[in-house]
N, CA and C atoms as a LAMMPS dump frame, in Angstrom:
ITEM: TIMESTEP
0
ITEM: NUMBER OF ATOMS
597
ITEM: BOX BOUNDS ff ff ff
-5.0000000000000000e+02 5.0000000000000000e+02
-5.0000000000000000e+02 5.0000000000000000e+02
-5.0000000000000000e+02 5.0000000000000000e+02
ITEM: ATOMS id mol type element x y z
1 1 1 N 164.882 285.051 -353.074
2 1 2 C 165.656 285.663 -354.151
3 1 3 C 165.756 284.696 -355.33
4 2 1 N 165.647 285.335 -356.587
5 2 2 C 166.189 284.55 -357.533
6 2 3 C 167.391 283.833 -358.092
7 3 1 N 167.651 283.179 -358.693
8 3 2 C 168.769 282.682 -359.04
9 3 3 C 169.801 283.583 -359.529
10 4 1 N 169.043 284.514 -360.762
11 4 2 C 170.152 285.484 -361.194
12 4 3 C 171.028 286.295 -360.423
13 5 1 N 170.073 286.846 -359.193
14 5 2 C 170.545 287.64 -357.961
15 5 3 C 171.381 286.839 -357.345
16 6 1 N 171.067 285.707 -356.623
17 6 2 C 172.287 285.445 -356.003
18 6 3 C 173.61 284.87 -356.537
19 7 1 N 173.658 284.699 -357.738
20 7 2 C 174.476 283.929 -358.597
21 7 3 C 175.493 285.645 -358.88
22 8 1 N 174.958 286.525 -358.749
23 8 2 C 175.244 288.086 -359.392
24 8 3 C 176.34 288.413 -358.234
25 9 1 N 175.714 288.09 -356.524
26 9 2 C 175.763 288.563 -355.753
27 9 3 C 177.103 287.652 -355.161
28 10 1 N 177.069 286.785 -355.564
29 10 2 C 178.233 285.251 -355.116
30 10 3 C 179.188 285.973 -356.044
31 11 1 N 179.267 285.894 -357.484
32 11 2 C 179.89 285.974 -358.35
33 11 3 C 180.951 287.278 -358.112
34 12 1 N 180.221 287.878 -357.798
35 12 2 C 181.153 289.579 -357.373
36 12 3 C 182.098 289.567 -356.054
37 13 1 N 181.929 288.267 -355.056
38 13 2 C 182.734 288.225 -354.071
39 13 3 C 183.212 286.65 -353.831
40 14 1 N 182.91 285.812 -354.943
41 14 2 C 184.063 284.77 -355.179
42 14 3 C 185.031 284.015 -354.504
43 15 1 N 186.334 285.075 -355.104
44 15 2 C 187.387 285.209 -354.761
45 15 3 C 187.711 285.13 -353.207
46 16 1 N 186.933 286.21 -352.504
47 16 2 C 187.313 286.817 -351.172
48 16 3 C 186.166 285.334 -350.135
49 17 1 N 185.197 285.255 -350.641
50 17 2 C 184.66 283.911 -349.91
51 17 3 C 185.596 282.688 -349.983
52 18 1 N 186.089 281.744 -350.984
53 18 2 C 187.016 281.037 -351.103
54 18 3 C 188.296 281.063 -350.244
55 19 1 N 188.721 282.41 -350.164
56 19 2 C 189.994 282.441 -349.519
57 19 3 C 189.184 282.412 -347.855
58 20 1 N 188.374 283.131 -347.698
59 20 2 C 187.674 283.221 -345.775
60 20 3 C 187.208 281.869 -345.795
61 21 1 N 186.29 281.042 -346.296
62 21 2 C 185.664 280.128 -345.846
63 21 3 C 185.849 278.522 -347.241
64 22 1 N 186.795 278.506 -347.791
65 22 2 C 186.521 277.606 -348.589
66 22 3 C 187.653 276.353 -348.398
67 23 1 N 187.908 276.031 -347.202
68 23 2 C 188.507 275.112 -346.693
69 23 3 C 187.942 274.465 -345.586
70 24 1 N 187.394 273.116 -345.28
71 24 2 C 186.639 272.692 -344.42
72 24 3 C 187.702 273.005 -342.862
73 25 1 N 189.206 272.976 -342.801
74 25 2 C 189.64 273.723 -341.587
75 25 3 C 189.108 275.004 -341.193
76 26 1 N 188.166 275.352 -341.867
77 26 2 C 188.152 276.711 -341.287
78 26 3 C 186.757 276.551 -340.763
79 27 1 N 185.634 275.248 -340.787
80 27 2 C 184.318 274.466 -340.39
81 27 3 C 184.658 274.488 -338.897
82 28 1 N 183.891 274.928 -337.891
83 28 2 C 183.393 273.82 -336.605
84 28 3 C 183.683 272.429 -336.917
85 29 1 N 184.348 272.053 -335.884
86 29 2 C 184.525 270.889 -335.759
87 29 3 C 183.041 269.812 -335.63
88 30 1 N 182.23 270.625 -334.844
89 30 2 C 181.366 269.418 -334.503
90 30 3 C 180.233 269.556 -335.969
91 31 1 N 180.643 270.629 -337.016
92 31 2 C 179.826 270.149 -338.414
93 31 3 C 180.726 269.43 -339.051
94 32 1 N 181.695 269.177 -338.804
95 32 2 C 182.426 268.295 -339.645
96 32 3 C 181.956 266.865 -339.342
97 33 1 N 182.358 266.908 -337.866
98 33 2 C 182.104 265.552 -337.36
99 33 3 C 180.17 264.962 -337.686
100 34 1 N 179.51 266.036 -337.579
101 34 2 C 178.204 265.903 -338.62
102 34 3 C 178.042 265.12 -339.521
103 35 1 N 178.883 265.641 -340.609
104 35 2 C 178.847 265.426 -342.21
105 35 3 C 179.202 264.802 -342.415
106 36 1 N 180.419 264.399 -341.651
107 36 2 C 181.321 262.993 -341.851
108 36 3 C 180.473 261.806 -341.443
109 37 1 N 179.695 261.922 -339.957
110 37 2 C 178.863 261.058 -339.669
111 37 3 C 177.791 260.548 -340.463
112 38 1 N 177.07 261.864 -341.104
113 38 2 C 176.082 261.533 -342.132
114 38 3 C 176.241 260.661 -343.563
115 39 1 N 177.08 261.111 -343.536
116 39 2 C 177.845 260.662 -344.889
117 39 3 C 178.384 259.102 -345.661
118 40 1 N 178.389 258.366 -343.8
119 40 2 C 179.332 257.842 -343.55
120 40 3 C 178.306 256.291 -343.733
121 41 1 N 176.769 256.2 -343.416
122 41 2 C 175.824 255.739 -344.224
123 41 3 C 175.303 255.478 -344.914
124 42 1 N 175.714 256.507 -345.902
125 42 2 C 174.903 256.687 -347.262
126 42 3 C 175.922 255.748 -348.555
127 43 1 N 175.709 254.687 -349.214
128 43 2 C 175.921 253.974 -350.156
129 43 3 C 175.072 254.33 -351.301
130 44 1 N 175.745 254.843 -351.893
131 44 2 C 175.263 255.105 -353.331
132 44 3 C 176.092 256.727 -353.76
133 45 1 N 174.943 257.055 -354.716
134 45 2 C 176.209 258.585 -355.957
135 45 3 C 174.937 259.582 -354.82
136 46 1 N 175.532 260.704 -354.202
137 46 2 C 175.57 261.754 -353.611
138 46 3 C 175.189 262.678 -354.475
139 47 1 N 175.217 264.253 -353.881
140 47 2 C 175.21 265.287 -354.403
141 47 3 C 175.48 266.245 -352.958
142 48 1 N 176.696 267.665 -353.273
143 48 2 C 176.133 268.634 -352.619
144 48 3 C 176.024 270.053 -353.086
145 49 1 N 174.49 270.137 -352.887
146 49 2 C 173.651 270.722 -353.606
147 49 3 C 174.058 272.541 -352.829
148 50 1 N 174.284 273.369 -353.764
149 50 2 C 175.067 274.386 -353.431
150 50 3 C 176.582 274.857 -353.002
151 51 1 N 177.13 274.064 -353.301
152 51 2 C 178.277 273.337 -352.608
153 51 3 C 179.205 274.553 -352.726
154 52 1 N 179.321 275.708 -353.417
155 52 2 C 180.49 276.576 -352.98
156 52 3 C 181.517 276.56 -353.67
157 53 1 N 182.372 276.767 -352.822
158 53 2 C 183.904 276.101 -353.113
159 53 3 C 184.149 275.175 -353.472
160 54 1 N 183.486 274.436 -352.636
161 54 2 C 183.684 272.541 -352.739
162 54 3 C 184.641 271.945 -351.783
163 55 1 N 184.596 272.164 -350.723
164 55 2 C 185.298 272.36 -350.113
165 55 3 C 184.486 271.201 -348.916
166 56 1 N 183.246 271.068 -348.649
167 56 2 C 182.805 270.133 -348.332
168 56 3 C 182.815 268.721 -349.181
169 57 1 N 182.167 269.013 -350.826
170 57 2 C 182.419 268.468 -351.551
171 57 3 C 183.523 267.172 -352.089
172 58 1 N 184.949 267.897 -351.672
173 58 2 C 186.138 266.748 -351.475
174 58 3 C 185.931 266.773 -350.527
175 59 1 N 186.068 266.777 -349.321
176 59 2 C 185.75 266.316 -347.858
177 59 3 C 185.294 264.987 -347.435
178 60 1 N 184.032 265.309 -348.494
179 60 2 C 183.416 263.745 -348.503
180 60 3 C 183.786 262.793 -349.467
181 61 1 N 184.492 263.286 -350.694
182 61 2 C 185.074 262.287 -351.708
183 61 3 C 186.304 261.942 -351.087
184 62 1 N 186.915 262.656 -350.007
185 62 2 C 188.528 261.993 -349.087
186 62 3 C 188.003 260.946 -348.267
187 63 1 N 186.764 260.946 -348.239
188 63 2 C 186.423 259.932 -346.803
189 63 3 C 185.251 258.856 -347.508
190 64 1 N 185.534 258.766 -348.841
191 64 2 C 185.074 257.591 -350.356
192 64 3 C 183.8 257.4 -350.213
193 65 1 N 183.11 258.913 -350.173
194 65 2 C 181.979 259.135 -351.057
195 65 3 C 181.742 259.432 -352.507
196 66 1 N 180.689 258.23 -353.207
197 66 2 C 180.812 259.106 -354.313
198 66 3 C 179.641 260.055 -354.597
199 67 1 N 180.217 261.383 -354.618
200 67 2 C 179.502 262.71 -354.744
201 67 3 C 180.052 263.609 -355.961
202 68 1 N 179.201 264.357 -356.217
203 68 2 C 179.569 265.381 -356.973
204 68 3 C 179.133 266.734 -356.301
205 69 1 N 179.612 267.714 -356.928
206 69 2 C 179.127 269.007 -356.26
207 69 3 C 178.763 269.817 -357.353
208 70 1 N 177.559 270.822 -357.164
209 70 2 C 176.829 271.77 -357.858
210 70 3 C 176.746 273.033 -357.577
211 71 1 N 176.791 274.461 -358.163
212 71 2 C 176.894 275.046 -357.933
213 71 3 C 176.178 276.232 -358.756
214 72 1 N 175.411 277.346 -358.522
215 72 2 C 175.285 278.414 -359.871
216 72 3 C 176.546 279.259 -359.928
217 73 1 N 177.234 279.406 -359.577
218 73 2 C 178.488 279.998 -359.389
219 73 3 C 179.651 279.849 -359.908
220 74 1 N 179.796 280.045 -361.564
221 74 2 C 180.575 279.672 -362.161
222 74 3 C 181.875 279.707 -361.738
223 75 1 N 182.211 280.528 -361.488
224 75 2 C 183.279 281.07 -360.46
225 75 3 C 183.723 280.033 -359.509
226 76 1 N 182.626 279.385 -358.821
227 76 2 C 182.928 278.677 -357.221
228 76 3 C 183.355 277.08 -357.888
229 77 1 N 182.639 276.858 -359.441
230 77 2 C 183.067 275.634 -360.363
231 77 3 C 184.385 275.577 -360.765
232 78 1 N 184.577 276.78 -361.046
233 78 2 C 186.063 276.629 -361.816
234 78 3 C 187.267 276.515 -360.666
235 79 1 N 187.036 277.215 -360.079
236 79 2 C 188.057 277.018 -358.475
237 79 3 C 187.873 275.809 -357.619
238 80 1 N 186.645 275.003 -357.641
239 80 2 C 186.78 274.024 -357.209
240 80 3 C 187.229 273.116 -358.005
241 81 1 N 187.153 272.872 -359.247
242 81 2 C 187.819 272.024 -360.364
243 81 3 C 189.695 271.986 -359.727
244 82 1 N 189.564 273.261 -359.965
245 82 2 C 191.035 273.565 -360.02
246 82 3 C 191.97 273.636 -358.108
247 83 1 N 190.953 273.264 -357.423
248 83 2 C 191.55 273.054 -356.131
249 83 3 C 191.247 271.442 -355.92
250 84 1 N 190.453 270.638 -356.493
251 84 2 C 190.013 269.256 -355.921
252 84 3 C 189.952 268.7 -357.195
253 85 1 N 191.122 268.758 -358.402
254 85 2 C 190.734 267.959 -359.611
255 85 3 C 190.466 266.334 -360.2
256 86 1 N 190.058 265.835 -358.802
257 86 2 C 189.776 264.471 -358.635
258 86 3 C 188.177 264.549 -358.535
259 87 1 N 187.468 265.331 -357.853
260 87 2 C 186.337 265.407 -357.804
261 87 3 C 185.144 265.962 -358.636
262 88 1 N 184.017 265.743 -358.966
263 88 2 C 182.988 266.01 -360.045
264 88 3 C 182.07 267.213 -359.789
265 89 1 N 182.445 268.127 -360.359
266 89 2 C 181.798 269.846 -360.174
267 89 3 C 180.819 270.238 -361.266
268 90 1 N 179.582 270.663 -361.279
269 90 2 C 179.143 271.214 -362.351
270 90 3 C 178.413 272.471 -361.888
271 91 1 N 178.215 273.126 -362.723
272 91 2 C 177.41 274.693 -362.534
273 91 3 C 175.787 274.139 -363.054
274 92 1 N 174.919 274.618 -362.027
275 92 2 C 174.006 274.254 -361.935
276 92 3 C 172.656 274.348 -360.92
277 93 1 N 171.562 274.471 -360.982
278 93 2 C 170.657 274.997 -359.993
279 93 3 C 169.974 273.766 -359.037
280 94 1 N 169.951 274.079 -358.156
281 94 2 C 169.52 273.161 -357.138
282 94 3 C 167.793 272.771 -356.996
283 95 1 N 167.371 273.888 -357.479
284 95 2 C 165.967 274.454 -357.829
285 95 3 C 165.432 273.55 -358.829
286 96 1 N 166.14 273.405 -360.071
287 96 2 C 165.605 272.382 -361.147
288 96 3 C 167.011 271.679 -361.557
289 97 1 N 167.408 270.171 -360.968
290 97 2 C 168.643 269.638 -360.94
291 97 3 C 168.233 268.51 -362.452
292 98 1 N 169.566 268.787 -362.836
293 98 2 C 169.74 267.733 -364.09
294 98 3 C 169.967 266.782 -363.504
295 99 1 N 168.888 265.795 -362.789
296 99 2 C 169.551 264.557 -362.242
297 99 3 C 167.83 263.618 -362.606
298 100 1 N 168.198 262.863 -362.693
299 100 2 C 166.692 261.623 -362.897
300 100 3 C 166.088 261.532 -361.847
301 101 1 N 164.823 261.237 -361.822
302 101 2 C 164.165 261.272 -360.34
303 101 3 C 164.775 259.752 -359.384
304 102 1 N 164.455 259.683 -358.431
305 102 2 C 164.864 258.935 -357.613
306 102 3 C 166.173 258.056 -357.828
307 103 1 N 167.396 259.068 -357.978
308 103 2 C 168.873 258.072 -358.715
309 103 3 C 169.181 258.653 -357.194
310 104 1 N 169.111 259.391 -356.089
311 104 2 C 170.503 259.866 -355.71
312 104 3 C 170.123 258.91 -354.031
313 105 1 N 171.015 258.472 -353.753
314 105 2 C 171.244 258.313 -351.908
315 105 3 C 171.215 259.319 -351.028
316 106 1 N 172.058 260.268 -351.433
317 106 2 C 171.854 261.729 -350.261
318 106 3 C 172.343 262.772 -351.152
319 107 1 N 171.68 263.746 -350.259
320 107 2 C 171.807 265.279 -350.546
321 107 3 C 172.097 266.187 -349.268
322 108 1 N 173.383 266.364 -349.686
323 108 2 C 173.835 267.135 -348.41
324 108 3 C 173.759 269.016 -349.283
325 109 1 N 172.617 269.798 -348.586
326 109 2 C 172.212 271.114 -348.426
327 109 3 C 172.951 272.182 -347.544
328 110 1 N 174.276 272.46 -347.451
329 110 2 C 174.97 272.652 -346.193
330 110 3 C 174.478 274.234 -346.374
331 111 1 N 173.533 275.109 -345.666
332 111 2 C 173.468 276.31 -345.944
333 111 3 C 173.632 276.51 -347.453
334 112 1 N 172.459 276.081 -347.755
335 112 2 C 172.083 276.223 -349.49
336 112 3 C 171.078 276.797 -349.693
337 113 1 N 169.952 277.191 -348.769
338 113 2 C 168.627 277.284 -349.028
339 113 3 C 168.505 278.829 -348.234
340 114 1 N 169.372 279.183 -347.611
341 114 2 C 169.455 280.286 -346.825
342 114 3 C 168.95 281.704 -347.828
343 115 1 N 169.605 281.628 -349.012
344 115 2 C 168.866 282.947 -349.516
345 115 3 C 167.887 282.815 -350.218
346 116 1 N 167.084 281.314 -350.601
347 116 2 C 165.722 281.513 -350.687
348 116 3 C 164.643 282.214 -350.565
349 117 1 N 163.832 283.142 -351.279
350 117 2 C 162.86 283.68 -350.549
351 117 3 C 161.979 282.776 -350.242
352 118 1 N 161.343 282.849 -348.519
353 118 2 C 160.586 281.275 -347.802
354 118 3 C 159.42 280.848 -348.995
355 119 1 N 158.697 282.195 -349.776
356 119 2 C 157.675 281.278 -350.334
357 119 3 C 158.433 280.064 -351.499
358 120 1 N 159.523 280.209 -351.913
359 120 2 C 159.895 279.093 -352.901
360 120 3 C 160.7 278.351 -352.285
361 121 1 N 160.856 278.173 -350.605
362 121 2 C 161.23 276.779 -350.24
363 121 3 C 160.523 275.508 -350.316
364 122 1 N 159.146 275.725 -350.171
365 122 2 C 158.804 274.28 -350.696
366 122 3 C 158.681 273.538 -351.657
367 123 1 N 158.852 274.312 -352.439
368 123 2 C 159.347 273.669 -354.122
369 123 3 C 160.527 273.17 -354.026
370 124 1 N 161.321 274.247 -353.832
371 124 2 C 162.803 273.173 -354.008
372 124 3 C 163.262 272.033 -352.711
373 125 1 N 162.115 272.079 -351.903
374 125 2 C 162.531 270.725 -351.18
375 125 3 C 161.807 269.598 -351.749
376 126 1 N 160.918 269.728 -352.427
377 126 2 C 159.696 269.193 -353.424
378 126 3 C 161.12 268.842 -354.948
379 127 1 N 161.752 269.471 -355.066
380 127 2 C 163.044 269.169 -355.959
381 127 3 C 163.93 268.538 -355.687
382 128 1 N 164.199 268.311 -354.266
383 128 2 C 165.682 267.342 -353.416
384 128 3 C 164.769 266.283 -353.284
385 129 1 N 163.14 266.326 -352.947
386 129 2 C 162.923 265.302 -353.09
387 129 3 C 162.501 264.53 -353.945
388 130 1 N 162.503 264.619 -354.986
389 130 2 C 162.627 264.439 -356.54
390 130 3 C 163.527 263.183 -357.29
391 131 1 N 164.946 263.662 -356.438
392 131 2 C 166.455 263.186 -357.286
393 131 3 C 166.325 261.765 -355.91
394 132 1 N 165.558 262.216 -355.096
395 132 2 C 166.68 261.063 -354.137
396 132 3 C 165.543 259.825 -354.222
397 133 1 N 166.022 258.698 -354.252
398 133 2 C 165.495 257.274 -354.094
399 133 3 C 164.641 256.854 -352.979
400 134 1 N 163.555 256.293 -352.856
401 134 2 C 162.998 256.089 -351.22
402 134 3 C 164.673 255.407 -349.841
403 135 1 N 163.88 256.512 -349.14
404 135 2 C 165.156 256.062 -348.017
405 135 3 C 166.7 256.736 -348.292
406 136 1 N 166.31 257.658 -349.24
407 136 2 C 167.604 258.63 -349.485
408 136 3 C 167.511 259.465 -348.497
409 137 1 N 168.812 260.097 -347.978
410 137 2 C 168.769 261.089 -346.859
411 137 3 C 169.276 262.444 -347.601
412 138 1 N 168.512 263.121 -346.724
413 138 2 C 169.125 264.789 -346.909
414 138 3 C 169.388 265.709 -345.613
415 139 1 N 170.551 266.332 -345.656
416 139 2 C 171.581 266.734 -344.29
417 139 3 C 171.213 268.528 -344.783
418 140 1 N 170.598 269.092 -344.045
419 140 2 C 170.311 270.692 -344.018
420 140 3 C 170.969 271.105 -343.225
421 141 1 N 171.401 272.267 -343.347
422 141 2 C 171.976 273.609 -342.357
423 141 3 C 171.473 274.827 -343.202
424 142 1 N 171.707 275.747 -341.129
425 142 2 C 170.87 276.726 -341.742
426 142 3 C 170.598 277.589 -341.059
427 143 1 N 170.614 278.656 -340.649
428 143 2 C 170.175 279.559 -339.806
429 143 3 C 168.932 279.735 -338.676
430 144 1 N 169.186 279.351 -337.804
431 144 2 C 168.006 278.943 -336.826
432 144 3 C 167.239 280.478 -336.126
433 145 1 N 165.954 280.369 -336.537
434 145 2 C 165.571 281.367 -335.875
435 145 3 C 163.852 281.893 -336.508
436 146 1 N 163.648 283.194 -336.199
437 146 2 C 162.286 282.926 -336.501
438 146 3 C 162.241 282.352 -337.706
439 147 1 N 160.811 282.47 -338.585
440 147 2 C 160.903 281.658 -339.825
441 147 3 C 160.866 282.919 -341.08
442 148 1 N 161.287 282.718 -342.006
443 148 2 C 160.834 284.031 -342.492
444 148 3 C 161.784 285.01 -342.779
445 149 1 N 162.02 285.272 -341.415
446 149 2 C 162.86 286.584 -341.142
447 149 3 C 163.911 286.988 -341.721
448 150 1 N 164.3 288.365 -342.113
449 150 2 C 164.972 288.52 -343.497
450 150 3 C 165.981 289.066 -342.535
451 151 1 N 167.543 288.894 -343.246
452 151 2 C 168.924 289.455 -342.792
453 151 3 C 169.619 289.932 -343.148
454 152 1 N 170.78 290.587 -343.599
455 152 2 C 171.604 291.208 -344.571
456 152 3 C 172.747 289.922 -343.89
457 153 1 N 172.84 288.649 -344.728
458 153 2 C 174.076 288.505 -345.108
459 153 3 C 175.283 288.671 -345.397
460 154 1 N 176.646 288.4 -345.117
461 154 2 C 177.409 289.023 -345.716
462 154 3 C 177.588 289.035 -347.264
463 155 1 N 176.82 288.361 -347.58
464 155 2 C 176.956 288.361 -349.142
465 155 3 C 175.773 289.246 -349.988
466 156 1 N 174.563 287.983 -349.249
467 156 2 C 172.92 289.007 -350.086
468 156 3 C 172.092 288.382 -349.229
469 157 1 N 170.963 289.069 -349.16
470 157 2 C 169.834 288.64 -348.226
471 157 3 C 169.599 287.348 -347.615
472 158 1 N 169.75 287.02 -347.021
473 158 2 C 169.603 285.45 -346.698
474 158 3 C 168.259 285.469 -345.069
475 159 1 N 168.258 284.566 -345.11
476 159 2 C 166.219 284.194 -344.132
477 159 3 C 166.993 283.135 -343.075
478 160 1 N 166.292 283.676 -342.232
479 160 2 C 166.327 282.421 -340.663
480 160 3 C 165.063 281.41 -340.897
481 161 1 N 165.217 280.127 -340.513
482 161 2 C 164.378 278.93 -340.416
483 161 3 C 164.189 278.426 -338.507
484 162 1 N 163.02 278.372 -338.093
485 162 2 C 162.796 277.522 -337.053
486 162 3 C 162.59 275.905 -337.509
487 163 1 N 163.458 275.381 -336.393
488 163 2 C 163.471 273.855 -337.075
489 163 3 C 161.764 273.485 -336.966
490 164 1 N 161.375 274.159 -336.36
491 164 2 C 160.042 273.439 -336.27
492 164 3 C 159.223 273.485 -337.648
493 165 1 N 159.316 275.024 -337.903
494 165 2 C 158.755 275.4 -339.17
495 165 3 C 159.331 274.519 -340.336
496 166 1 N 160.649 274.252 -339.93
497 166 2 C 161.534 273.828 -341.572
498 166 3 C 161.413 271.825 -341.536
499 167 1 N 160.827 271.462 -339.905
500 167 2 C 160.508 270.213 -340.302
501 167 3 C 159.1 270.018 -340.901
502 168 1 N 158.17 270.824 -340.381
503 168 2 C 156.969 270.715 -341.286
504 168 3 C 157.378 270.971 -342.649
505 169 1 N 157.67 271.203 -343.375
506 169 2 C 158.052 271.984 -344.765
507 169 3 C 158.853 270.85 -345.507
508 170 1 N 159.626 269.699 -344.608
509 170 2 C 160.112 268.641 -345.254
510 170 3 C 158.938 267.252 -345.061
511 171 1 N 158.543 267.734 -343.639
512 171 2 C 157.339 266.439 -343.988
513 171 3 C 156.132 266.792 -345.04
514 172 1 N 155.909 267.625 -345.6
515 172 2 C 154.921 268.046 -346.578
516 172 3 C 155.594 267.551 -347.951
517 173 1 N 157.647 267.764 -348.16
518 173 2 C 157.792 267.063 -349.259
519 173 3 C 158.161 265.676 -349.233
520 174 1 N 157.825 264.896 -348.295
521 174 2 C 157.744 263.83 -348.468
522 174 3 C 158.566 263.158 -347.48
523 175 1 N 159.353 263.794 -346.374
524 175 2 C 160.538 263.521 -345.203
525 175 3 C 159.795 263.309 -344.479
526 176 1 N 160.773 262.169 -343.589
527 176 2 C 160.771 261.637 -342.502
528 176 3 C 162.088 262.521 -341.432
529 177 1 N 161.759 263.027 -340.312
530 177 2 C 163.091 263.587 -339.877
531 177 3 C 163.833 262.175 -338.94
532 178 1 N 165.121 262.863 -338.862
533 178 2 C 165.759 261.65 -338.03
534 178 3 C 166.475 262.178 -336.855
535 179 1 N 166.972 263.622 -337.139
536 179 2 C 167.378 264.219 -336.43
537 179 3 C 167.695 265.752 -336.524
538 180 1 N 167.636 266.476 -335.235
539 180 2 C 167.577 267.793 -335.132
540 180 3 C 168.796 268.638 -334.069
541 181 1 N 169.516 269.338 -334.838
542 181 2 C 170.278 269.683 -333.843
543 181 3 C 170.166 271.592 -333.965
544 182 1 N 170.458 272.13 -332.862
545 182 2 C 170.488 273.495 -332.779
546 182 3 C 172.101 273.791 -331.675
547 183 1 N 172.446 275.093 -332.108
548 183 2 C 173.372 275.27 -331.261
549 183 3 C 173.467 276.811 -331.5
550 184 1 N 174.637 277.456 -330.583
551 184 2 C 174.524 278.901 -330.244
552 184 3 C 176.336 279.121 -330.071
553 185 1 N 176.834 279.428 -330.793
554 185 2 C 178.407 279.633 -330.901
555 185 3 C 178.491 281.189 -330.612
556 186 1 N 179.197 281.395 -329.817
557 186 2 C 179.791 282.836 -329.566
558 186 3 C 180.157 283.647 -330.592
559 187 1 N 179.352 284.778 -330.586
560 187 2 C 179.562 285.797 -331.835
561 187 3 C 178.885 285.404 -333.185
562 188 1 N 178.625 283.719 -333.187
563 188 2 C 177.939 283.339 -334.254
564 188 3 C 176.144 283.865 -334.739
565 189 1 N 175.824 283.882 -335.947
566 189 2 C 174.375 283.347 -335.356
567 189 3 C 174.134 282.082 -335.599
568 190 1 N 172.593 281.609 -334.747
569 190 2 C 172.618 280.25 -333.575
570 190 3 C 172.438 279.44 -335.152
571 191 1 N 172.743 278.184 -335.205
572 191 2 C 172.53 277.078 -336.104
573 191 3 C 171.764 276.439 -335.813
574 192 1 N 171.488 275.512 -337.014
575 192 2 C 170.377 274.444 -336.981
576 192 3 C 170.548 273.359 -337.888
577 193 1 N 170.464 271.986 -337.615
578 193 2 C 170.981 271.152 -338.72
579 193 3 C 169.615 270.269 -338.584
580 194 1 N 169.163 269.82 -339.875
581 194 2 C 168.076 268.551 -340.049
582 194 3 C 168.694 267.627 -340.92
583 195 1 N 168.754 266.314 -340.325
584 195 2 C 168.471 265.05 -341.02
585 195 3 C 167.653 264.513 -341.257
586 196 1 N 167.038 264.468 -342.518
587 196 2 C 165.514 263.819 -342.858
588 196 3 C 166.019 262.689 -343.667
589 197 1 N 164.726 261.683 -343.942
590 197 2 C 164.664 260.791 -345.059
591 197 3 C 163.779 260.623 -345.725
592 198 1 N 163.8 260.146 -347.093
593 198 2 C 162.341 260.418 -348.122
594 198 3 C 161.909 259.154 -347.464
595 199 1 N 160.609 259.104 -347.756
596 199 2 C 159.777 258.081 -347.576
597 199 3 C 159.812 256.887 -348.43
């Protein structure tokens, strides 16, 4: 999907996402304990790239990362400004990031890439790997399952990734993986998290 679409498609349900999911209490514990872990390495200026609410975003600036968060979702900018006004928000595409090539340490992707259509995922991982410095890390989530495969979201179309498929697709932009996790939560659908590093 394009940008306009999902930015159209976010924008019209905002409000009602923020209040269901825009507090990291309302996260699995063991992605918290994830992110926090990941996070918890990385020295240098951050980014999380799709970031929402922002709600991960301060999460990691409470636990003295310095990050900023991005968003196309004007909407998800202004509410995160105005819920975390210590932290650095801009509206903005993940696809083509206003950032210099190799400035960033990590890029945390938390279910950012999900409504991608698959043929323009390798560009924009070809774009995360762009901003980040050799030996920068990037933390994915994401819907585990065939590759490809199209879903009705609760929001707008969003695609399942096999980690297998989605680690080839980062070693082509230039990743090293470090780690792979999958899991299967009741009532959920099953997850998938990659930790890679640029080369």
């Amino acid at each position: 999907m394009g940008n306009e679409s999902i930015r159209a498609a976010y924008r019209a349900r905002a409000a009602e996402y923020t209040r269901i999911l825009g507090s990291v209490e309302d996260m699995h514990e063991l992605d918290q304990q994830r992110i926090r872990r990941w996070a918890a390495g990385i020295h240098g200026q951050m980014i999380d790239a799709g970031c929402g609410p922002g709600h991960w975003t301060n999460y990691l600036h409470q636990q003295g990362s310095r990050i900023e968060g991005i968003d196309l979702v004007p909407e998800f900018i202004e509410s995160a400004r105005a819920r975390f006004p210590d932290v650095l928000f801009r509206v903005g595409s993940f696809r083509d990031m206003d950032f210099p090539d190799k400035t960033l340490q990590g890029v945390l992707a938390w279910y950012s890439l999900i409504h991608i259509h698959p043929a323009e995922v390798p560009m924009t991982l070809k774009e995360l790997s762009r901003v980040l410095a050799p030996r920068g890390q990037l933390l994915l989530g994401f819907f585990d399952g065939p590759s490809g495969t199209r879903f009705q979201h609760a929001v707008t179309t969003a695609y399942y990734w096999s980690t297998k498929h989605m680690g080839q697709l980062l070693a082509e932009a230039g990743f090293d993986l470090l780690e792979v996790e999958t899991r299967q939560d009741s009532g959920k659908r099953p997850h998938a998290a990659i930790t890679a590093t640029l080369r």
